[in-house]
N, CA, C and O atoms as a GROMACS GRO file, in nm:
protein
  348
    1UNK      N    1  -1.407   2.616   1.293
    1UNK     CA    2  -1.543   2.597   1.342
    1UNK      C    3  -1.562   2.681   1.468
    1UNK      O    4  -1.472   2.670   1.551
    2UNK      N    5  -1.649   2.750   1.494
    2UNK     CA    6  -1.684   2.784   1.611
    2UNK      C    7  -1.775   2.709   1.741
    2UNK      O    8  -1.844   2.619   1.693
    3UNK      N    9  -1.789   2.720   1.856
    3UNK     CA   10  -1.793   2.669   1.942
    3UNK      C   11  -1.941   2.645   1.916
    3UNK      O   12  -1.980   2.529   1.931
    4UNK      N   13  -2.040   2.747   1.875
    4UNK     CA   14  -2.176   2.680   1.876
    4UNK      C   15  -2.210   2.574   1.768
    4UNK      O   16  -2.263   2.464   1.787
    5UNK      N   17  -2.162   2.636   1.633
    5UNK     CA   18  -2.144   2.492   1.584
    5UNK      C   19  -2.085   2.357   1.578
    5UNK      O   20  -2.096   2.268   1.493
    6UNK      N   21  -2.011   2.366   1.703
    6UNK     CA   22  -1.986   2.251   1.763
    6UNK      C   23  -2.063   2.137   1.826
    6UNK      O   24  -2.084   2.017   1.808
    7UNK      N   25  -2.106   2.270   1.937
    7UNK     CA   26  -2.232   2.194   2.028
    7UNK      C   27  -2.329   2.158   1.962
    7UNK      O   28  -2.402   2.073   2.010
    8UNK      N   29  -2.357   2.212   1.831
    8UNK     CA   30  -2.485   2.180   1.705
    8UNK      C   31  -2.486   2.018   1.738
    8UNK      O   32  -2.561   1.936   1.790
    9UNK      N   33  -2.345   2.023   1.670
    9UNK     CA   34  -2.314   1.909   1.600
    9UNK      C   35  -2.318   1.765   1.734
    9UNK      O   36  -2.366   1.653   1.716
   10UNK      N   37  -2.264   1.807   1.842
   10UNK     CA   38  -2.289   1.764   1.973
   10UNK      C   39  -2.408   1.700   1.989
   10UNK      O   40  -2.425   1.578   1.989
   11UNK      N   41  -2.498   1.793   2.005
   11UNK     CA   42  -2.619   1.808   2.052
   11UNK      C   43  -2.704   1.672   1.940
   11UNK      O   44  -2.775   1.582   1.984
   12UNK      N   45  -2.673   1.695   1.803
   12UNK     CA   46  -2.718   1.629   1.684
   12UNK      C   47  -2.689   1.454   1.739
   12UNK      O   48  -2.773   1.365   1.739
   13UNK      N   49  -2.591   1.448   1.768
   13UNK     CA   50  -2.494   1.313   1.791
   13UNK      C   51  -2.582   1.288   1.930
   13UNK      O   52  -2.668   1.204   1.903
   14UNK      N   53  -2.590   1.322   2.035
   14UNK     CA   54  -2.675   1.281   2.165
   14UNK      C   55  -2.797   1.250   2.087
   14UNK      O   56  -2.830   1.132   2.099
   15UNK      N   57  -2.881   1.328   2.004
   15UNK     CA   58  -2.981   1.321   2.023
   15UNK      C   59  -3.039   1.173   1.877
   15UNK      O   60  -3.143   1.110   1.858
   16UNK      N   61  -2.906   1.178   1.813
   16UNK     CA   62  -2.920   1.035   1.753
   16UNK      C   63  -2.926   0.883   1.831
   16UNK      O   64  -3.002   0.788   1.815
   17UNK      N   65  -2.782   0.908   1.944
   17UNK     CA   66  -2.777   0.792   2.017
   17UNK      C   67  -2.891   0.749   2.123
   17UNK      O   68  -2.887   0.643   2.184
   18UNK      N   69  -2.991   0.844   2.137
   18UNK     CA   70  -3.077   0.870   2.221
   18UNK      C   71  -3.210   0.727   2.129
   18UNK      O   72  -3.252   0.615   2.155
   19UNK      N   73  -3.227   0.830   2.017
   19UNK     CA   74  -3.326   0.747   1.891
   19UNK      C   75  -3.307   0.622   1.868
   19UNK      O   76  -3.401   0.552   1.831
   20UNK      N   77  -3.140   0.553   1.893
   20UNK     CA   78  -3.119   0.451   1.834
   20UNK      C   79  -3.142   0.356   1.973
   20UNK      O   80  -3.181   0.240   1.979
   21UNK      N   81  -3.116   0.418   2.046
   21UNK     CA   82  -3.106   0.304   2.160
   21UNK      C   83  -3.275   0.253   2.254
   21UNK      O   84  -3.297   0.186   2.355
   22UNK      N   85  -3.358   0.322   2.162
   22UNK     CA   86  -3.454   0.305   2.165
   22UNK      C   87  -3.517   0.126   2.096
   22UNK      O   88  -3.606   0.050   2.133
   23UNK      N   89  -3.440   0.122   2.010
   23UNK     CA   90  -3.484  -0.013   1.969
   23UNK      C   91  -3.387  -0.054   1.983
   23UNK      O   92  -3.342  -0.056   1.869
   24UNK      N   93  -3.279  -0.110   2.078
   24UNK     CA   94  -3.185  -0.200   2.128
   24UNK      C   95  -3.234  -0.240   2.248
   24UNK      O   96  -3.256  -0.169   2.346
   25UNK      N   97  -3.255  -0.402   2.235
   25UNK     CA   98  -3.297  -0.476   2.386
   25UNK      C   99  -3.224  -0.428   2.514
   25UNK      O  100  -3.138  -0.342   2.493
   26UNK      N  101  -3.236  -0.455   2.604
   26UNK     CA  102  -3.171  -0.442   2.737
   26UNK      C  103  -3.114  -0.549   2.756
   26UNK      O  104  -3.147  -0.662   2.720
   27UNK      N  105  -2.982  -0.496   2.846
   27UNK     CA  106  -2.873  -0.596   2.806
   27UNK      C  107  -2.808  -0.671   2.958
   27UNK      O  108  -2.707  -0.741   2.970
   28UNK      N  109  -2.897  -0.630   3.052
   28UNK     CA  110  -2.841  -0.656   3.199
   28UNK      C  111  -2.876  -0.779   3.212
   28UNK      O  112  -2.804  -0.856   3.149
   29UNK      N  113  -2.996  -0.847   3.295
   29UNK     CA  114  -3.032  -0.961   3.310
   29UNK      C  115  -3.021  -1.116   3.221
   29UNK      O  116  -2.957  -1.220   3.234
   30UNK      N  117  -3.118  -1.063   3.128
   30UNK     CA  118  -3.072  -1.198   3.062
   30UNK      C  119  -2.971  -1.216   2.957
   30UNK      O  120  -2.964  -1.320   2.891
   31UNK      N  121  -2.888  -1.109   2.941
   31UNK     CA  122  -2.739  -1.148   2.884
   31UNK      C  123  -2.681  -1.259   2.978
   31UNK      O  124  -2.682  -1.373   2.931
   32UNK      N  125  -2.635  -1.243   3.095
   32UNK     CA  126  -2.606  -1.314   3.169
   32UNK      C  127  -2.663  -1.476   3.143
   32UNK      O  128  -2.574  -1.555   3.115
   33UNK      N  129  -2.765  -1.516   3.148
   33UNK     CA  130  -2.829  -1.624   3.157
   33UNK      C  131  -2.769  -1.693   3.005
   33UNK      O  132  -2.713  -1.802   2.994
   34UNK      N  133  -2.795  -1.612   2.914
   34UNK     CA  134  -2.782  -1.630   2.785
   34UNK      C  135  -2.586  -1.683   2.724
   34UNK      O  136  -2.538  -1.774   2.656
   35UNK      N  137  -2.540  -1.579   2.788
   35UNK     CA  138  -2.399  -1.599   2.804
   35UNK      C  139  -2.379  -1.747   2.857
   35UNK      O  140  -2.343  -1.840   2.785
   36UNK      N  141  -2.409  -1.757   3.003
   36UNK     CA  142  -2.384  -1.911   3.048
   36UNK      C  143  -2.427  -2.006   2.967
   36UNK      O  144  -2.367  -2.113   2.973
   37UNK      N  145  -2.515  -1.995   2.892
   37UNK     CA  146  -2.601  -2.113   2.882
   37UNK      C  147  -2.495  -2.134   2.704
   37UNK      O  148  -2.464  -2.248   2.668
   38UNK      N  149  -2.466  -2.044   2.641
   38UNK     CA  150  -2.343  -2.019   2.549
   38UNK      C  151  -2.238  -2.113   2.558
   38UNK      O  152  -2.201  -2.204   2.484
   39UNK      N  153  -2.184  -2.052   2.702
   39UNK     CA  154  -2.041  -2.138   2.718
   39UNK      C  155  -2.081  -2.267   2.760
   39UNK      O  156  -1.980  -2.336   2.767
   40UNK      N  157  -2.164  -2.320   2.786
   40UNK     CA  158  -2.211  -2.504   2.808
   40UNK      C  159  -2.243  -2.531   2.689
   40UNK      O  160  -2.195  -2.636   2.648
   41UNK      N  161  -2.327  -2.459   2.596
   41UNK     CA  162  -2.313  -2.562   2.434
   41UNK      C  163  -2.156  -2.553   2.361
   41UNK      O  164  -2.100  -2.627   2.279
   42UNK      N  165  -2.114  -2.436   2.426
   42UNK     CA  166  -1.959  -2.477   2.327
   42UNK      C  167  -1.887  -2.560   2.394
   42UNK      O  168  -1.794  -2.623   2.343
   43UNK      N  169  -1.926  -2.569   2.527
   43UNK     CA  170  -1.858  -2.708   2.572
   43UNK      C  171  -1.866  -2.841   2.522
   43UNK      O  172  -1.802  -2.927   2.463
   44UNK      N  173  -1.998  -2.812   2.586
   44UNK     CA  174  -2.052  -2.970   2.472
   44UNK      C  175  -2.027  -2.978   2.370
   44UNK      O  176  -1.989  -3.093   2.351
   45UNK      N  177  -2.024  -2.892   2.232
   45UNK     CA  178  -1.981  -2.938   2.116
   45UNK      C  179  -1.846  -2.965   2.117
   45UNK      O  180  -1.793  -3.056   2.052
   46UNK      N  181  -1.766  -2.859   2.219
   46UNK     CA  182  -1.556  -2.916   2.163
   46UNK      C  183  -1.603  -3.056   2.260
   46UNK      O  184  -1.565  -3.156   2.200
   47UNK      N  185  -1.647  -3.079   2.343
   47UNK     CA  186  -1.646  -3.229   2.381
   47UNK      C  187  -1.706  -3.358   2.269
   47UNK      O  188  -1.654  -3.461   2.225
   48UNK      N  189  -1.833  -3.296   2.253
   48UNK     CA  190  -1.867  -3.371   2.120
   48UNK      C  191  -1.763  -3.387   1.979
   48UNK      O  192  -1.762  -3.484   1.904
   49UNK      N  193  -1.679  -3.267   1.966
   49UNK     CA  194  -1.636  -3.274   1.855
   49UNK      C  195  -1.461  -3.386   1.875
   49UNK      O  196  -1.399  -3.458   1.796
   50UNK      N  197  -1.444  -3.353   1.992
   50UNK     CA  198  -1.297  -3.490   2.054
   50UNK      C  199  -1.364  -3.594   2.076
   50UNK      O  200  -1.300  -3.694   2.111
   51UNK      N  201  -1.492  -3.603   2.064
   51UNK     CA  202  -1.550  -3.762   2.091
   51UNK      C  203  -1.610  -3.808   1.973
   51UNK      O  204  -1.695  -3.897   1.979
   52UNK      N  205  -1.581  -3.765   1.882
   52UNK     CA  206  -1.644  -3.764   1.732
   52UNK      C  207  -1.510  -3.812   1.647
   52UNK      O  208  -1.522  -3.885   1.549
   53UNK      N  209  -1.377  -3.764   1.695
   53UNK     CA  210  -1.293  -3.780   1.637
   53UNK      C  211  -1.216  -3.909   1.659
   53UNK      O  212  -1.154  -3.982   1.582
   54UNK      N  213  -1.243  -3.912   1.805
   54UNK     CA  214  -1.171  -4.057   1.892
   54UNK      C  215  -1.274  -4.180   1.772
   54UNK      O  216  -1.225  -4.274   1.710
   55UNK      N  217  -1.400  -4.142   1.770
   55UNK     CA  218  -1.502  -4.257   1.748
   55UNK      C  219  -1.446  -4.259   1.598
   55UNK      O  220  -1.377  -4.360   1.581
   56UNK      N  221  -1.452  -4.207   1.526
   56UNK     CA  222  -1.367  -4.221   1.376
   56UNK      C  223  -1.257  -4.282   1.389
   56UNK      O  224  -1.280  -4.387   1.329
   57UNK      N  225  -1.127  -4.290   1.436
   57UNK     CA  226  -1.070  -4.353   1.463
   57UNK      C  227  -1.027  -4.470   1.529
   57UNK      O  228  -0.932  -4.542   1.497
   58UNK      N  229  -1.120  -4.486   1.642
   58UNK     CA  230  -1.087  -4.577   1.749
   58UNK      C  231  -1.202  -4.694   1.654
   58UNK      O  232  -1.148  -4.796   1.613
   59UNK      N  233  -1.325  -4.679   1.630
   59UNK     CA  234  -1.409  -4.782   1.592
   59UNK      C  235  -1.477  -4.717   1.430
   59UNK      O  236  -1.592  -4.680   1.405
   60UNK      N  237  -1.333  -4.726   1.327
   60UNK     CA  238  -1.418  -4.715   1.214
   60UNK      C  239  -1.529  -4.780   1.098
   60UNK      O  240  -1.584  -4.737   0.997
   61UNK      N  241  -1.527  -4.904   1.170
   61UNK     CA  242  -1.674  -4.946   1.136
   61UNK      C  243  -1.802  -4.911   1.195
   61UNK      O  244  -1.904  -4.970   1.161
   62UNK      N  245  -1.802  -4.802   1.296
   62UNK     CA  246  -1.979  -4.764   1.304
   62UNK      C  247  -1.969  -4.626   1.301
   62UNK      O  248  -1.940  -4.542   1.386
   63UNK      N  249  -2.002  -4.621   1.176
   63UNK     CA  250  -2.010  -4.470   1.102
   63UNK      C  251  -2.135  -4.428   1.099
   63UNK      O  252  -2.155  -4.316   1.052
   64UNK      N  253  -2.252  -4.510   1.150
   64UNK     CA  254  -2.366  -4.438   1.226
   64UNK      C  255  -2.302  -4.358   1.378
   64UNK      O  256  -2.342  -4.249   1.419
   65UNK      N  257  -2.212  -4.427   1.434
   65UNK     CA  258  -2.211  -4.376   1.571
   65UNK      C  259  -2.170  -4.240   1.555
   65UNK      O  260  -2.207  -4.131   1.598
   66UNK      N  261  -2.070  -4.289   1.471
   66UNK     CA  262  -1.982  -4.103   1.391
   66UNK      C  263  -2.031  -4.006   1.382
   66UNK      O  264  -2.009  -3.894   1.428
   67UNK      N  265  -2.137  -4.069   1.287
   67UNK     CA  266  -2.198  -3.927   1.235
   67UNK      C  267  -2.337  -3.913   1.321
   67UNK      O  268  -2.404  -3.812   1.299
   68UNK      N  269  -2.378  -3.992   1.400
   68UNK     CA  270  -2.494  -3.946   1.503
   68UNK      C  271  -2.415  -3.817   1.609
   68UNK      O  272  -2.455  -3.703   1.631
   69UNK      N  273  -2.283  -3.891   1.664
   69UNK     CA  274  -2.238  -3.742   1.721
   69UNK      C  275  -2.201  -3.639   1.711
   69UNK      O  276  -2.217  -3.539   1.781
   70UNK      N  277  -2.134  -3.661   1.598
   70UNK     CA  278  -2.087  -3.554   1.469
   70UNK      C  279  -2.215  -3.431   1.464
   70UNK      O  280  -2.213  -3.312   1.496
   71UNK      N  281  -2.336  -3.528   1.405
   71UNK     CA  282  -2.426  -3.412   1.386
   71UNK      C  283  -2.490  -3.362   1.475
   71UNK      O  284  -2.551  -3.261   1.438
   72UNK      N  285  -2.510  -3.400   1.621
   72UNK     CA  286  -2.518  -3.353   1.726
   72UNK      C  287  -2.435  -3.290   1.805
   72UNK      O  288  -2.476  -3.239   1.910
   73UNK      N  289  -2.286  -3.284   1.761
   73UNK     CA  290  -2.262  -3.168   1.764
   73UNK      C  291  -2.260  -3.004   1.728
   73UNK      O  292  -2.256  -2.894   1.782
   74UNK      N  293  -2.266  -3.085   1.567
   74UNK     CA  294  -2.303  -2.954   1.503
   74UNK      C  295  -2.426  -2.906   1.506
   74UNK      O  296  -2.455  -2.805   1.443
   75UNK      N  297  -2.538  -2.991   1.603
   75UNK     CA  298  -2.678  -2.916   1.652
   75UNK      C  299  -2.687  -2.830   1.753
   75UNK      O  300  -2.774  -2.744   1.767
   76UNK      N  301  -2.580  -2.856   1.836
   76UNK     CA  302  -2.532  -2.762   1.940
   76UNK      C  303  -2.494  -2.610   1.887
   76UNK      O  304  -2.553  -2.503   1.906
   77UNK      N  305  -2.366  -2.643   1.809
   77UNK     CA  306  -2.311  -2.567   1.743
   77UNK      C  307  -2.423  -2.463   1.699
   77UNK      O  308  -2.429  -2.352   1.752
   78UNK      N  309  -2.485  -2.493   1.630
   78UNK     CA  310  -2.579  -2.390   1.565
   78UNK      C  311  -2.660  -2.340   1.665
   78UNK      O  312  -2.664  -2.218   1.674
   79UNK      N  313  -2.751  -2.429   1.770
   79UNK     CA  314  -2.822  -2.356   1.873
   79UNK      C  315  -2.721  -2.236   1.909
   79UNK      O  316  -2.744  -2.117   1.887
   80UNK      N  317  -2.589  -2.295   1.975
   80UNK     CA  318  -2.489  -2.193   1.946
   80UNK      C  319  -2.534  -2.009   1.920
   80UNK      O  320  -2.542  -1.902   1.979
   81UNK      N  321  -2.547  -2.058   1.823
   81UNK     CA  322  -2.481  -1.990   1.702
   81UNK      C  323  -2.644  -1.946   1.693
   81UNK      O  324  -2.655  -1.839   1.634
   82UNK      N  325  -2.740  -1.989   1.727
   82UNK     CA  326  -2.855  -1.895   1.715
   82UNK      C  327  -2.868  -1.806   1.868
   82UNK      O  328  -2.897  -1.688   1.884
   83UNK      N  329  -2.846  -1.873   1.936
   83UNK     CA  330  -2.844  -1.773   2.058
   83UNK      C  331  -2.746  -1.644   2.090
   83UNK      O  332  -2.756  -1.561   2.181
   84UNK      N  333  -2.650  -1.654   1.989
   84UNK     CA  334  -2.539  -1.519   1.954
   84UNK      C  335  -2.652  -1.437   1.853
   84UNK      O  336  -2.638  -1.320   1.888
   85UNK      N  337  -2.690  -1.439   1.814
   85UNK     CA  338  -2.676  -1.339   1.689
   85UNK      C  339  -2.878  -1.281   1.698
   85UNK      O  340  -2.928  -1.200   1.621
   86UNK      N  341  -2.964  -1.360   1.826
   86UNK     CA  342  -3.079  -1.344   1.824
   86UNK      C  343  -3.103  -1.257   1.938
   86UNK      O  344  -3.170  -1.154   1.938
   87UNK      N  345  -3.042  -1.308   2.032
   87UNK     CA  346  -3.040  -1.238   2.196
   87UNK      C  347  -2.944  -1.133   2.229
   87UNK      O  348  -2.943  -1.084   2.343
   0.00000   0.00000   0.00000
């Protein structure tokens, strides 16, 4: 290859990453916010999910209580899990 068709090819590649990053959000400010607010629902759910497990075991006759925290954890979980993949 020679050197100008290098820089072609160079030049081609800048001027793609240029196009694309045009429709990618900005990632300074509220990543941050978004991040924190991340690691407190996965808190809460591994907390929800050891207090879900104790309650199955420790008192298996209230399997409303179970599964009220159970599925409030896994409501977390998913907020979760929507704030990864939206923001």
């Amino acid at each position: 290859m020679k050197a100008d068709e290098i820089d072609k090819i160079i030049a081609e590649a800048v001027n793609e990453s240029k196009r694309q990053s045009r429709w990618h959000r900005p990632t300074e400010g509220r990543t941050r916010n978004i991040d924190k607010a991340r690691r407190w629902l996965n808190t809460l759910f591994m907390i929800g999910f050891v207090v879900t497990i104790v309650v199955y075991f420790v008192f298996p006759e209230q399997k409303m209580l179970f599964f009220g925290i159970g599925f409030g954890s896994i409501l977390l979980k998913l907020i979760e899990f929507y704030l990864r993949f939206m923001f």
